[in-house]
C-alpha positions, 0 to 999 in steps of 0.5 A: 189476661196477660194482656190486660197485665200488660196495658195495666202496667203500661198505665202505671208506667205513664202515671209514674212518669217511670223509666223502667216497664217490665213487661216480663214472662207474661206470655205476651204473643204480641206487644200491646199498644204503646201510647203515649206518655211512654216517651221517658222510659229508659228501660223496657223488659220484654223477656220470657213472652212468646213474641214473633215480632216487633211494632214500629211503635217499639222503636218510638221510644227515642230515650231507651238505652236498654231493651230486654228480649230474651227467651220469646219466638223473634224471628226478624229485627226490624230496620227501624231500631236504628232509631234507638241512638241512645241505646246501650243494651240490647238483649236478643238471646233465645230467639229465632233470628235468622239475619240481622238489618245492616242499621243494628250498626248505626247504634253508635253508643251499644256497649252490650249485645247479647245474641245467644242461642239464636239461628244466625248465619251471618253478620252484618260486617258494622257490628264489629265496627260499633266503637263503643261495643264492649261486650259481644254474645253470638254463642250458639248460632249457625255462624260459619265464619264472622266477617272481615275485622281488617277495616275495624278501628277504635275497637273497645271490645273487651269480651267476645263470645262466639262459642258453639258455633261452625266456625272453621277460621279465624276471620281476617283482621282479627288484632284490630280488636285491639283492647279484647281480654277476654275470648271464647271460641270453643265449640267449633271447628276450628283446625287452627287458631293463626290469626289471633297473634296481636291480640296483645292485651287477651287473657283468657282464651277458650277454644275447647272442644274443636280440631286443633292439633297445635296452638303453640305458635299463635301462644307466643304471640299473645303475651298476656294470656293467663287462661287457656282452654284447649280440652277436647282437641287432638293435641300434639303430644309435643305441645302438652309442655306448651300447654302446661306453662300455660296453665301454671301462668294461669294459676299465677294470674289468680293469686295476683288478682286475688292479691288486688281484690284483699289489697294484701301484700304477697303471702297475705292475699288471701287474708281478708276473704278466704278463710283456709279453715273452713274453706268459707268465703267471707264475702258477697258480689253485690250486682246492679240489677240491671246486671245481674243477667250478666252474672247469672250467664257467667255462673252457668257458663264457668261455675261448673255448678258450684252451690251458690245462691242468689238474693234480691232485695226483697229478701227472696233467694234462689239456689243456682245450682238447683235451678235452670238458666231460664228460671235464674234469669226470670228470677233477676229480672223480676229485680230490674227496677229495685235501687238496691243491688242483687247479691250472690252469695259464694257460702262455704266449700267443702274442701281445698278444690271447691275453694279455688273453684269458687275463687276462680269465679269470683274473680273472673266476675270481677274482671270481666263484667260491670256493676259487679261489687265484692261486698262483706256480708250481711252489710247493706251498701249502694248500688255501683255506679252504672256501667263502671267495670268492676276493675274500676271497683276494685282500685276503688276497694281499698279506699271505701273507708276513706273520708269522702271529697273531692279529687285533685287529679292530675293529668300525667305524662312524660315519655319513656325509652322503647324497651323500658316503657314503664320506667318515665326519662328525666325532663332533665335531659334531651331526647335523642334525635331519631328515636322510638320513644313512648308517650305515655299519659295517665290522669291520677289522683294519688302519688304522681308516676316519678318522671311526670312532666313538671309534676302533672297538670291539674285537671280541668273542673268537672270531669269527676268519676267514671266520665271518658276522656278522649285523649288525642295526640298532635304534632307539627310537620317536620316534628314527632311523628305519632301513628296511633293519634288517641286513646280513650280513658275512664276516671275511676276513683284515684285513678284511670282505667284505659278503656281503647289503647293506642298502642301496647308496648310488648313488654309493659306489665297489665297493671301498668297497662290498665292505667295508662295510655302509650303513643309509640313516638319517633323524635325529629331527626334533627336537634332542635325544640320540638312541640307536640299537643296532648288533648283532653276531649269529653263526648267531643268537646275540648276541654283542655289542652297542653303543650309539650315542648321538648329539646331534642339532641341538645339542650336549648336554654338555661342549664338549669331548666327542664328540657322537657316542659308541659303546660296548660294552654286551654281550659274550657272553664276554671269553676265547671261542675259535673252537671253543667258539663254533662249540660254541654252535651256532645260535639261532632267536631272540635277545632283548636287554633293556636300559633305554630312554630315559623310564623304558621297557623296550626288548627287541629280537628277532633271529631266523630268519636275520634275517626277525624283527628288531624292538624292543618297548618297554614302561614298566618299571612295566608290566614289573614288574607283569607280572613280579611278576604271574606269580610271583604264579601260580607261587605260587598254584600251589606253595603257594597264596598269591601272597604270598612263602613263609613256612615257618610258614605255606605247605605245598607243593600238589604233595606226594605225600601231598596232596589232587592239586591241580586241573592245569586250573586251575592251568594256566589260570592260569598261560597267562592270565598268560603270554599277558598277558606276550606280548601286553604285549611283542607290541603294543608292536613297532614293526611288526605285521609283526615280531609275525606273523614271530616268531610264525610262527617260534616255532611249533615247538621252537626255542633262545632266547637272552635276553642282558641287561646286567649293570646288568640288574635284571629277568630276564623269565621267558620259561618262563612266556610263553603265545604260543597265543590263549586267551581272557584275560578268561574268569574261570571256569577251568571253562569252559577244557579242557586239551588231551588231544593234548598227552599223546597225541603230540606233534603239539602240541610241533611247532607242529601243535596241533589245537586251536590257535585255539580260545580256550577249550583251553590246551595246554601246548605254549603255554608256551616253558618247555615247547615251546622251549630257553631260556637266559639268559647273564648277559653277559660269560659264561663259556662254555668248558664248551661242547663235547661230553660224548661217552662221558666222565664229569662230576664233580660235587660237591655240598653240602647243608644239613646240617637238616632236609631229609628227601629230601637222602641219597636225593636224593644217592644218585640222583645219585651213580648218575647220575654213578658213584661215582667222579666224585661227591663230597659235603660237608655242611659249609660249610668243606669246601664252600668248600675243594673250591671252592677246588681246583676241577676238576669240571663241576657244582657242585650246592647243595642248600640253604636261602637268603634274603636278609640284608639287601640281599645274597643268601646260600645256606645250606649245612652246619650250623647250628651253624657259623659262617660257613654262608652263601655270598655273593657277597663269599665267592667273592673272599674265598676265592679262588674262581677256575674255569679248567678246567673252567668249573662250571656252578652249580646253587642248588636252594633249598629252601624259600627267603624272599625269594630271587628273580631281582631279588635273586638276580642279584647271586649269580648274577653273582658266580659268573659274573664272580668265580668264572668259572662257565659259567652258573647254574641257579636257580629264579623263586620257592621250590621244595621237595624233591618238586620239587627232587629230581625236577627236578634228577635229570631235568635231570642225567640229561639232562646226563650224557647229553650234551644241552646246558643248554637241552635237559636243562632243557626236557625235565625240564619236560615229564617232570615234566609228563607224569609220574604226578603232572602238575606244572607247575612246572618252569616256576619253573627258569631257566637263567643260561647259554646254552641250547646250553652242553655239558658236557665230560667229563673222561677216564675214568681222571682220578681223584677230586681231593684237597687 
């Protein structure tokens, strides 16, 4: 019976289309099957069954982010759950695990685990390495020590919980948790607790019922502590002083909290909810159902069995204190699906005691778990939104009545002296030479911090509530000097809340420190203007950056000029709204180029959620010959001469009528140059060790972001860059071997080359025009095509030159299949062409075309020759009225047979049909191209675009087709995209009929 309750509700499940399948308390002893149909579930619940074990088939489920186990007979957890990367909740309580797979730590995005009440004896050492991990239950296990913490870093754990176990030390390591408030160690057999000093930010400690005889000496280091719990162990008589001090903060802590909670001045904190007479609580939590497991935990852990009660949304209630753990938790989960919050009424006390009793729980809900809203009774309110922590809801509360609308934030920061870093220098005066300082950076919507440089910058569009920021520090050589480079914050409301410092100044207030970010800074030690880059990153895409300036020893300029200044100098967009970043989905790896001080070329990397945060700086002269070096290459290999094209001269090697040209040699060429690129940029990190994490991280297929500011006058051709080890000075092409796995499988292309270390065997997969998904955005972009193509049509029109170009009418035929008859239209002259651009309302906009430059403007050559004008420049967008809001057109120039059309000259194009016209991005080429290639690459990289994969993907994928094809070419590595590599295009409506004028 419980099994044919479970396939009918399977069936429902896939009817509904539903996200969540509660599978719950249906003495289930195995798992059913799960067909398909399965593939949107978000959530599954599984709890209260008498499970053994878990079917592959589990692990299918790619979209899950929560997985509810809890109370069945789970004796192993497979390896294959590695392949839940979208998972956030894992809970595994009550079972009988013994061990746990070393994959459970490639969970990359896992906020909370839950393995109470299992038979753990060990950890896989990752677990505590997951950087995104906030909450961790292990409490009544078998563990006789937790694994080293020494190598940890980027710790966002706040809340760890290893009670009633047999640990007897403290593990190694243990500051690195870094942004931990809240831990539990009671229960074990701890004899002392050294180890723990460094934990600057905890507030609560238990470590009751174990054999300690001091703990004094680790208090001291430990300045935030408001809660301590050392009952059940032989203290020295000498320390209960100690102790009590401890105890009188923590009672000065709740009133302060219970201050934020009413919003209250001092003396009325406690006017809004706590009636002294009768001692009633005038309030409820309301709590995400999905949450509400959390809260139940919390209660039987800290409530001491205080008479409080649980109501669904269904109107059904349940007394805690009446009921067991098991049943509590039964009972919540029966909620999981419902929109409506789950609410734990507080009731009356019956005295002063259980009144403090009370309180203390509510505010130990509201600072410590997420979901959690503080709520008048009897009010029907919405459901928090997912995962924000309730210290977000609660800056939020005292606004609730305010007349919503959007936010005008600023990004704040400004620097401050070493002992008082809450109190901002003037922007006035110099920095003193040799100095700590702190950097410190908030983002705010309300009353600026006093001392913000020129009052704050705006924010960039579309990051709106409870999205995270990266934040990410640079700086030159010879200029500040900054240990820890990035911090990471969450928008919440008119405010931020830091969710993983850099640094925590010692004698810095929490409530200061739950807000803003702080970089233990050194000036340069010589007088002078020195610069440092304060990043903004969302899931790893740039998406705005400013440069601070600051004089330091002596002002430099006007006397009545700041000496301390900060501008935006890159903005990912100037209209993006919260959707269509979202649409952008993550990046693996961010580059920034910008001029640097001294005739240098300064590129910073950001990258695998922040493990890879590093500057190169290179002489531009050397840039520029790297860069003219590689086209040189890819113009030996296209029409062998590395001089510009010339029509009367140069005929195309890859022509299907011609001799095959010698691949090998060709490819050899083109990685010597490449790598020469990626040594020039790798030796000029500032630290070895950014160059080995960049390496590791681009081993596999990844999406690469190359922002450049729009002064930015050389497009470094990251298609071309070679990061495998060869052997660069080799000169004879002969003595190399190309790699045949490459064509067999694709072992290569996911970072497992068998042939990689061997310096005499290229393997295209070297290439990241081949191996990685690249775009270029020219800042401000443009993005609002993003978004999905889905089963729509996207209209293209493109227009040709009208001569001597003999594969154009096939070419265009192809690409009127690709798209159907009734989204393709065609001109071949330059006066229609201008007028259909004018109108506007197609997704591609396609120019097959001659082009070149007249004089110092670029031009693209479509139409007749006999008409006059024929050429599209810059100016002739303004001129012409050129203007894209709906769709924003994604602009492919496929030049033919060019002259001197390249980046450098063609960026001026390229950003007048992203500033003037309002495109989405540009799809051009490095050097020439001619019909053979032309045709076959844009035919391959459409099709992949029609069928909904983004610009980057389409683009990567027509490199490899080329490659890999009858004819193997390689140049599909001369493409460059000027947009962003995630960029989808929207499909318009089926029935949306062709535009007329």
């Amino acid at each position: 019976m419980s099994t044919q309750e479970a396939e009918a509700r399977i069936a429902r499940a896939i009817e509904a289309k539903a996200a969540v399948l509660d599978l719950r308390g249906l003495g289930l002893k195995a798992l059913p099957p799960l067909p398909e149909g399965l593939g949107g579930l978000r959530s599954i619940e599984l709890g209260s069954n008498r499970l053994t074990s878990l079917p592959d088939e589990l692990f299918m489920l790619r979209a899950l982010r929560r997985i509810g186990l809890g109370n069945n007979r789970i004796a192993t957890l497979p390896a294959s759950v590695a392949q839940l990367q979208e998972l956030l909740s894992l809970d595994l309580s009550e079972n009988r695990l013994e061990g746990l797979p070393d994959s459970i730590a490639s969970l990359a995005r896992l906020v909370e685990v839950s393995l109470y009440a299992n038979r753990l004896s060990e950890l896989p050492a990752g677990v505590f390495a997951l950087q995104h991990l906030e909450r961790l239950d292990l409490a009544r296990n078998r563990l006789s020590a937790l694994p080293s913490l020494a190598r940890v870093r980027r710790s966002r754990l706040r809340a760890l919980d290893a009670s009633n176990n047999q640990l007897s030390r403290i593990p190694e390591g243990m500051h690195s948790l870094r942004s931990l408030r809240v831990l539990s160690l009671g229960g074990n057999r701890l004899a002392s607790i050294e180890g723990l000093e460094g934990l600057l930010l905890l507030e609560e400690l238990d470590v009751s019922n174990n054999a300690l005889v001091s703990v004094a000496p680790t208090l001291r280091g430990l300045p935030r502590l408001k809660r301590l719990d050392t009952s059940g162990n032989p203290i020295a008589e000498d320390e209960r002083e100690a102790i009590a001090r401890y105890a009188a903060l923590r009672e000065d802590a709740s009133a302060a909290i219970g201050q934020r909670i009413s919003g209250g001045e001092s003396g009325e904190s406690d006017a809004r909810y706590f009636d002294q007479a009768p001692f009633e609580f005038n309030a409820d939590l309301a709590v995400d159902p999905a949450r509400a497991p959390d809260l139940v935990d919390l209660y039987y852990k800290k409530s001491g069995g205080q008479d409080m009660s649980l109501r669904l949304p269904d109107g059904s209630s349940l007394d805690l204190d009446r009921a067991s753990r098991t049943r509590a938790l039964d009972f919540t989960r029966s909620a999981a699906a419902s929109e409506k919050p789950v609410r734990l009424q507080i009731g009356q006390a019956r005295g002063r005691e259980q009144m403090e009793a009370k309180r203390a729980f509510v505010v130990a809900a509201l600072g410590r778990l997420h979901g959690v809203q503080l709520v008048e009774p009897n009010v029907e309110v919405e459901l928090p939104h997912a995962g924000v922590p309730a210290r977000d809801l609660l800056l939020q509360w005292s606004d609730q009545d305010a007349t919503p609308g959007p936010l005008q934030r600023k990004v704040a920061m400004g620097f401050s002296a070493f002992f008082t870093p809450e109190t901002a220098l003037s922007e006035v005066e110099p920095l003193a030479c040799d100095s700590d300082v702190w950097l410190w950076c908030t983002v705010s919507a309300g009353e600026l911090i006093p001392g913000a440089i020129g009052g704050g910058q705006a924010l960039a569009p579309g990051i709106v509530d409870h999205a995270e920021l990266e934040i990410a520090v640079f700086t030159n050589p010879d200029g500040f000097q900054v240990e820890s480079r990035t911090g990471t914050l969450r928008l919440a409301g008119p405010t931020c809340v830091v969710l993983r410092h850099a640094d925590v100044p010692a004698n810095a207030e929490t409530p200061v420190l739950d807000s803003r970010l702080f970089f233990r800074t050194i000036t340069p030690n010589r007088p002078g203007v020195a610069q440092l880059r304060v990043h903004l990153y969302h899931r790893g895409l740039l998406v705005q950056a400013i440069n601070v300036l600051a004089c330091i020893g002596e002002r430099s300029g006007a006397p009545d000029r700041p000496a301390i200044t900060a501008q935006v100098d890159y903005a990912l967009s100037n209209a993006l709204e919260e959707r269509q970043l979202l649409a952008l989905g993550e990046h693996t790896l961010s580059i920034f180029a910008n001029e640097s001080p001294g005739a240098m070329a300064g590129f910073r990397f950001f990258g695998a959620d922040g493990e890879i945060v590093g500057s190169a700086t290179v002489e531009a002269s050397r840039i520029t010959t790297l860069l003219e070096t590689a086209r040189q290459e890819l113009r030996l290999a296209s029409w062998g001469s590395t001089e510009a094209y010339q029509e009367a001269r140069d005929i195309y090697r890859y022509e299907p009528a011609a001799p095959r040209p010698d691949l090998k040699e060709d490819l050899v060429r083109l990685a010597k140059c490449g790598f020469n690129l990626w040594d020039a940029l790798a030796k000029s990190f500032a630290r070895d060790g950014d160059v080995r994490a960049l390496q590791q991280a681009m081993r596999c297929p990844g999406v690469v972001q190359l922002g450049m500011k729009e002064s930015s006058a050389q497009v470094l051709p990251l298609a071309i860059l070679y990061d495998r080890p060869i052997e660069p000075a080799l000169k004879n092409p002969d003595a190399f071997e190309l790699c045949g796995a490459f064509w067999e499988r694709p072992d290569c292309l996911e970072g497992r080359c068998p042939n990689h270390g061997n310096l005499r065997v290229v393997c295209p997969s070297g290439f990241w025009g081949f191996r990685h998904s690249i775009g270029v955005p020219v800042g401000p972009a443009n993005v609002e095509a993003a978004g999905g193509v889905g089963a729509a049509k996207v209209r293209l029109f493109a227009s040709a030159y009208a001569g001597t170009f003999p594969l154009r009418d096939s070419h265009l035929l192809e690409l009127e299949t690709l798209v159907g008859a009734d989204f393709f239209e065609k001109s071949l002259t330059y006066q229609e062409t201008v007028t259909r651009m004018q109108q506007g309302g197609f997704q591609l906009l396609y120019l097959y075309c001659h082009g070149g430059m007249d004089g110092a403007i670029p031009y693209v050559l479509i139409g007749r020759d006999d008409e006059d004008p024929n050429q599209i420049v810059r100016a002739t967008l303004r001129s012409s009225g050129i203007e894209w809001a709906a769709p924003r057109t994604l602009v492919f120039i496929n030049g033919c047979r060019t002259t001197a059309l390249e980046p450098e000259q063609a960026i001026d194009l390229v950003n007048g049909f992203v500033e003037t016209a309002h495109a989405s991005g540009v799809i051009g080429t490095e050097v020439t191209v001619f019909e053979p290639l032309a045709t076959k690459m844009a035919e391959a990289f459409i099709a992949r675009l029609v069928a909904g994969a983004d610009v980057g993907t389409a683009l990567r994928d027509a490199r490899r087709a080329l490659l890999r094809g009858d004819r193997p070419n390689p140049l599909g590595l001369v493409y460059i995209p000027f947009a962003l590599a995630t960029l989808k295009l929207e499909g318009l409506p089926a029935s949306t009929p062709p535009a007329t004028s």
